[in-house]
VOPAGU-2260 file (C-alpha; in pm, 1 decimal, decimal comma):
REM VOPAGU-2260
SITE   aa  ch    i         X         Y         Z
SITE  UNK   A    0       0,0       0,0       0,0
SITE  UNK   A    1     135,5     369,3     -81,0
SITE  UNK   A    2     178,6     571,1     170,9
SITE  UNK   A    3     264,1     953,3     241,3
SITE  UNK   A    4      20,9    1136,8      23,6
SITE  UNK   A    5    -329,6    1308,5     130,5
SITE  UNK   A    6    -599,2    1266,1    -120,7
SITE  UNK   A    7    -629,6    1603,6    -239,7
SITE  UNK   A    8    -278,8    1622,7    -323,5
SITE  UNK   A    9    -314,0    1288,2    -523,9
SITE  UNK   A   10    -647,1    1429,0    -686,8
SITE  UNK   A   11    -480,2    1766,0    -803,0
SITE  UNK   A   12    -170,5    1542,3    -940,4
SITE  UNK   A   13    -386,2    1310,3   -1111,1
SITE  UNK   A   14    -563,8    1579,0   -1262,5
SITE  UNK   A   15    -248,3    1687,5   -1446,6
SITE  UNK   A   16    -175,0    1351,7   -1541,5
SITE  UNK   A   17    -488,1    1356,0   -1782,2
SITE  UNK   A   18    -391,6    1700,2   -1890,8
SITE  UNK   A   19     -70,3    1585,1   -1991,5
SITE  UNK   A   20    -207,7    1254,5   -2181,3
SITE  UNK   A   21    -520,4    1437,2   -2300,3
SITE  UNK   A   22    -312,6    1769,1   -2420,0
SITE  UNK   A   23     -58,1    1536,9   -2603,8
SITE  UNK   A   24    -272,5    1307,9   -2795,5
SITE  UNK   A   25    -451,9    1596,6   -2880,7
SITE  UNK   A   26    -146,6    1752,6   -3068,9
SITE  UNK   A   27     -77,2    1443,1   -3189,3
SITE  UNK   A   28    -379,0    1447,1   -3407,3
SITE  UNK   A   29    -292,6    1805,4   -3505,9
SITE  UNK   A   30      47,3    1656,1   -3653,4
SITE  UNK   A   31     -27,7    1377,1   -3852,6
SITE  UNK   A   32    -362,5    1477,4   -4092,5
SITE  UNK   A   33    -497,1    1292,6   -4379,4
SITE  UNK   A   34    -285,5    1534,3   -4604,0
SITE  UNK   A   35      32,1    1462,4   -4478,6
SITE  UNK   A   36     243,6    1527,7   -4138,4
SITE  UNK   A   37     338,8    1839,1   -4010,9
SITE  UNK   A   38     762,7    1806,1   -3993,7
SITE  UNK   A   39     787,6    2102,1   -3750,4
SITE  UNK   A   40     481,5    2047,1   -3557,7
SITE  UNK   A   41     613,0    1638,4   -3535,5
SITE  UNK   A   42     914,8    1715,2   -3405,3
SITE  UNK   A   43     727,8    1974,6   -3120,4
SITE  UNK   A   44     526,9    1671,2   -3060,0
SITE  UNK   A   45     805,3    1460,2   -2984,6
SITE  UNK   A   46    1020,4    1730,4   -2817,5
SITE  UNK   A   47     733,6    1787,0   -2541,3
SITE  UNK   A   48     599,8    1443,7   -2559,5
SITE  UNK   A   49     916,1    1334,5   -2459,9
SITE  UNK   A   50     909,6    1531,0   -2199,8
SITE  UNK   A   51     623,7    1486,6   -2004,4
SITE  UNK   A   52     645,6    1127,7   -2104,9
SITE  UNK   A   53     945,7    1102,3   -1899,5
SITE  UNK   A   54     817,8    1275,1   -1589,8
SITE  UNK   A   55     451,7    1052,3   -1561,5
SITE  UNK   A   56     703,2     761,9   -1551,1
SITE  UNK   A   57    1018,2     908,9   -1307,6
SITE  UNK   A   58     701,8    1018,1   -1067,7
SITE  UNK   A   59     530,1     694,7   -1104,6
SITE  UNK   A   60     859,0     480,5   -1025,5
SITE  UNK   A   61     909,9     717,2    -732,2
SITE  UNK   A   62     544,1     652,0    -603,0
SITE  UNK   A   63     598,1     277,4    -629,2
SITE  UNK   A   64     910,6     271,4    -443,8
SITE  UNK   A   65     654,5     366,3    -154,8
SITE  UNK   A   66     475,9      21,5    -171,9
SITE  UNK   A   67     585,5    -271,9      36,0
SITE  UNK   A   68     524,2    -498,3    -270,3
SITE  UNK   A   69     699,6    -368,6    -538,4
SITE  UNK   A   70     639,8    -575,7    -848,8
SITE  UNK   A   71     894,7    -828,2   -1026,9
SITE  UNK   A   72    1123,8    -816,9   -1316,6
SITE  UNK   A   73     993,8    -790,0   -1621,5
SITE  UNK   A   74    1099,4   -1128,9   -1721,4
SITE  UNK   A   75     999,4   -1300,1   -1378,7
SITE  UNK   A   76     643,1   -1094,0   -1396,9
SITE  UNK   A   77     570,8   -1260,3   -1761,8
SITE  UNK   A   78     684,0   -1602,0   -1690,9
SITE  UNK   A   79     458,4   -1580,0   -1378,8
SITE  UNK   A   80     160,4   -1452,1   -1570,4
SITE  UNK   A   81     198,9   -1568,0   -1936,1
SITE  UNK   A   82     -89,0   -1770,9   -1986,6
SITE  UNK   A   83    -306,0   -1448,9   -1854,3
SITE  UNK   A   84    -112,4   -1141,8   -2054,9
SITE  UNK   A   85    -142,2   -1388,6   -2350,3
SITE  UNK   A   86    -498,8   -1410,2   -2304,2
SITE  UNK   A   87    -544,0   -1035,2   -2256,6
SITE  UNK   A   88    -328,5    -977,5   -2571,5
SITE  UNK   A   89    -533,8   -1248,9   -2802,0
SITE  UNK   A   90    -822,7   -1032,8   -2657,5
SITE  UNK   A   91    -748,0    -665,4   -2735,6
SITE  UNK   A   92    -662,9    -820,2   -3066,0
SITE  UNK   A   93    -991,4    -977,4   -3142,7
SITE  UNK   A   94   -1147,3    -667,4   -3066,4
SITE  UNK   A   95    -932,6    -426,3   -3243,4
SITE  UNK   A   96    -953,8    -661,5   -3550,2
SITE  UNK   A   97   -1359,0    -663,4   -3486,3
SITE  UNK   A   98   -1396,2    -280,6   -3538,7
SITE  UNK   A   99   -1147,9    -304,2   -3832,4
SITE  UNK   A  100   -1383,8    -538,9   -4012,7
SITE  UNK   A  101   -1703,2    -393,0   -3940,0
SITE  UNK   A  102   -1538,1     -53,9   -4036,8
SITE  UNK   A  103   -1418,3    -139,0   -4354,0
SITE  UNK   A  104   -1756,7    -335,4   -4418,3
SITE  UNK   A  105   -1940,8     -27,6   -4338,5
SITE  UNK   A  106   -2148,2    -150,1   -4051,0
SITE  UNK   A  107   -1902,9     123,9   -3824,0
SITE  UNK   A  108   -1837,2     486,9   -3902,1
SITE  UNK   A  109   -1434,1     551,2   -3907,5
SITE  UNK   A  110   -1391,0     722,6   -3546,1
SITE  UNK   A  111   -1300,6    1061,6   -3513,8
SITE  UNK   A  112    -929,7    1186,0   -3326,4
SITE  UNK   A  113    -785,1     828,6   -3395,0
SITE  UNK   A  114    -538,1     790,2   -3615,0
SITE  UNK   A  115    -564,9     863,8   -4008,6
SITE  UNK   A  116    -454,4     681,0   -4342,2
SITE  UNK   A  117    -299,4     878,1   -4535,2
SITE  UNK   A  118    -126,6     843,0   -4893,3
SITE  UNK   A  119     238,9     997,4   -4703,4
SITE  UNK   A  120     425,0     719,5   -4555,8
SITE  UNK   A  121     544,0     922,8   -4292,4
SITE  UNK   A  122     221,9     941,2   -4169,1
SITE  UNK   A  123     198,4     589,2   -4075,1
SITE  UNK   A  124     553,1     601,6   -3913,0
SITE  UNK   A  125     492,2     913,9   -3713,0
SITE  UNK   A  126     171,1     742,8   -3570,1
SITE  UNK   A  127     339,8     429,3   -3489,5
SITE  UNK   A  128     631,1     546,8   -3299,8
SITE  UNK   A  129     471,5     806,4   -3129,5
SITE  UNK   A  130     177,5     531,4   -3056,7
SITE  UNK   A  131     414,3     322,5   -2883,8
SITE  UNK   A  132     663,8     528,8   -2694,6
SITE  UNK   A  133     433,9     865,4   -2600,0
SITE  UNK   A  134      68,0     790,5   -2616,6
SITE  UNK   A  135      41,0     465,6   -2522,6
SITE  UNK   A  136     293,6     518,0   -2225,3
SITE  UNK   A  137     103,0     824,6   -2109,7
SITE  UNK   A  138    -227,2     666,2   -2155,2
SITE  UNK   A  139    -148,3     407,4   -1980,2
SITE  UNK   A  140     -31,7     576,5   -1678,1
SITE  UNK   A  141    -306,8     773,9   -1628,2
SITE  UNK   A  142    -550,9     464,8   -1646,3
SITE  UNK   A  143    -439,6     193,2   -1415,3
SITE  UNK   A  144     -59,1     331,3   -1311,8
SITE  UNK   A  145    -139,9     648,6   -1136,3
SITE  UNK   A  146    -531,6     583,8   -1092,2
SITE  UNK   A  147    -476,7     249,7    -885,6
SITE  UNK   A  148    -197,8     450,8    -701,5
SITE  UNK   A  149    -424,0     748,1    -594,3
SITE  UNK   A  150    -756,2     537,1    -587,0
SITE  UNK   A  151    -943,0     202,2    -461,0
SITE  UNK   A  152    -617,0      95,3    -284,6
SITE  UNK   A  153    -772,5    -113,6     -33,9
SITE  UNK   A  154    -730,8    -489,3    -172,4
SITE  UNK   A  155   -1129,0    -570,3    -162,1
SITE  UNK   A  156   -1369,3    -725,2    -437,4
SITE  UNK   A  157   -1590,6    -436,8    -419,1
SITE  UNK   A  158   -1289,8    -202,2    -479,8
SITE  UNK   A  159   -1132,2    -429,5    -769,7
SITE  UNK   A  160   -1454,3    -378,3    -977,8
SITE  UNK   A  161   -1559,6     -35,2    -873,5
SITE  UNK   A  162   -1191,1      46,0    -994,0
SITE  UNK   A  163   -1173,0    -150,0   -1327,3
SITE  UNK   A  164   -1462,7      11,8   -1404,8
SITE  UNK   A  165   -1382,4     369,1   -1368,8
SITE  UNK   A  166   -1015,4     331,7   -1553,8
SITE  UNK   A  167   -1194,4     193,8   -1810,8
SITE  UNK   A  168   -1453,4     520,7   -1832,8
SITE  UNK   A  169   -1146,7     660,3   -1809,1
SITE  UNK   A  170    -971,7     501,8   -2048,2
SITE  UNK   A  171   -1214,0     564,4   -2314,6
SITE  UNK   A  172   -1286,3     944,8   -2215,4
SITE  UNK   A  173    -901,1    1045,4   -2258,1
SITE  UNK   A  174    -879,1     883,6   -2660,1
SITE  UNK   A  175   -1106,5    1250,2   -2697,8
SITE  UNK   A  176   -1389,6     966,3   -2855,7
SITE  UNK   A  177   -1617,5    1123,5   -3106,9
SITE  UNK   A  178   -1885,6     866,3   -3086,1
SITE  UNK   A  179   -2003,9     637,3   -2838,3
SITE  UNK   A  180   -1923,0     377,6   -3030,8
SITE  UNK   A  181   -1555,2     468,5   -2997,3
SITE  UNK   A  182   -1603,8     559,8   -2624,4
SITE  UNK   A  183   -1693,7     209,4   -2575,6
SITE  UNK   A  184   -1460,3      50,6   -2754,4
SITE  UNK   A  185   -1199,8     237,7   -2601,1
SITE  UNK   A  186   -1373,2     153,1   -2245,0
SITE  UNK   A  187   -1369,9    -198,5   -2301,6
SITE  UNK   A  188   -1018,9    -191,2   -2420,7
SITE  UNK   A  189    -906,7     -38,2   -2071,1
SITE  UNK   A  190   -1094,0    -267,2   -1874,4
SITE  UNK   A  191    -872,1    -506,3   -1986,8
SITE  UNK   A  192    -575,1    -332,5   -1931,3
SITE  UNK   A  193    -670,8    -230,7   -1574,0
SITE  UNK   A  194    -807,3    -626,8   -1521,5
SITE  UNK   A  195    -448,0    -710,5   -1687,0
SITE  UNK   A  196    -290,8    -450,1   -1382,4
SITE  UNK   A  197    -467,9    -618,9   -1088,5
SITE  UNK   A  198    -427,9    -925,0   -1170,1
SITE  UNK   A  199     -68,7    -925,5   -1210,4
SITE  UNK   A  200     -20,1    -631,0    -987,8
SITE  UNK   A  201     225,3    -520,7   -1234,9
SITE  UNK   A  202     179,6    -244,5   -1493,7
SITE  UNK   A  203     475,2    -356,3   -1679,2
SITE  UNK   A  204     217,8    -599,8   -1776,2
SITE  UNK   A  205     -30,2    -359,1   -1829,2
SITE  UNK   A  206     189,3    -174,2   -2037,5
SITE  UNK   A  207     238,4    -479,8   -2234,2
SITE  UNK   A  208     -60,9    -551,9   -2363,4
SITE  UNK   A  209    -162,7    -170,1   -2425,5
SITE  UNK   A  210     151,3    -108,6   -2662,5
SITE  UNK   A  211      93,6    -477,8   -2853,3
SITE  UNK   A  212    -305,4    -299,1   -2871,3
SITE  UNK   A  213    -164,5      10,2   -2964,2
SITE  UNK   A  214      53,3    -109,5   -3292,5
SITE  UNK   A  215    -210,7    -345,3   -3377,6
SITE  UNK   A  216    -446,5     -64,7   -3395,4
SITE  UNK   A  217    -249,8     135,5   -3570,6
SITE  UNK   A  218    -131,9    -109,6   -3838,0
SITE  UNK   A  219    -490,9    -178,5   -3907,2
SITE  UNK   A  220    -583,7     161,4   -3994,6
């Protein structure tokens, strides 16, 4: 359990957090357009993305080093709880692959803010590395790292699913959805990872499974 911090304090802190992820995805999309990607603009992106990338995560290992059970290596977490992540990962899949189908069937609308095909290849490569290194990261940390953290830290049933749900409301309401179709495909997506969190206590694990989501996703569009 994580002591040392009163709950306003961890409130106001996690209220940046989603600033942070929210303000960065959102210049994301202003980057990379269906007419091409913004060089300047990309490399702004990156610049700040970097940036506040890297102080979510130095904050959140500092946080954790306030927990008596401080999670496994990477390697010892995965052996420990392959058969699980796997499962998760197989699952995000299916579902990401789902809404491709349906999309490019025309049973689903193409969602608004996610990311756009584009005939400039750099497009595609701008979206997938900042995907997996800044969005995903950030994203990720807001929904199960720094939420479970700051909230439902008592280990009780009631508190497991009170708190799955919320990150994934969460979850879905910081991909700035345009439809509630989106919003709950995004939700469902982050009750996963947050189910993929408690159960392995462990967002390395997490983490995991959101970046193998997040390239999936974005190779599909």
């Amino acid at each position: 359990m994580r002591v040392g911090e009163s709950k306003g304090t961890d409130f106001t802190r996690y209220i940046i957090w989603i600033v942070f992820a929210v303000g960065t995805l959102a210049l994301k999309n202003i980057v990379a357009t269906e007419k091409g990607l913004n060089d300047t603009l990309a490399a702004v992106f990156f610049i700040l993305g970097l940036f506040l990338t890297f102080l979510m995560v130095r904050r959140y290992l500092r946080e954790r080093r306030s927990f008596l059970d401080n999670p496994p290596k990477f390697k010892d977490s995965l052996s420990a709880n392959f058969g699980f992540v796997a499962l998760m990962i197989i699952l995000v899949c299916a579902m990401r692959l789902a809404v491709s189908y349906l999309q490019v069937t025309g049973r689903l609308p193409q969602f608004v803010n996610d990311d756009v095909a584009s005939s400039d290849q750099k497009v595609f490569l701008f979206n997938l590395v900042a995907n997996i290194i800044i969005i995903t990261v950030q994203q990720q940390m807001v929904q199960t790292g720094f939420f479970f953290n700051y909230f439902f830290r008592e280990s009780t049933s009631a508190n497991a699913i009170s708190g799955i749900i919320i990150s994934g409301l969460i979850a879905g309401a910081i991909t700035l959805p345009g439809s509630f179709i989106q919003f709950f495909m995004n939700t469902a997506l982050g009750w996963c990872m947050s189910l993929t969190y408690l159960y392995t206590k462990d967002e390395k694990m997490a983490m995991l499974v959101a970046i193998i989501s997040a390239i999936v996703g974005t190779i599909l569009i």
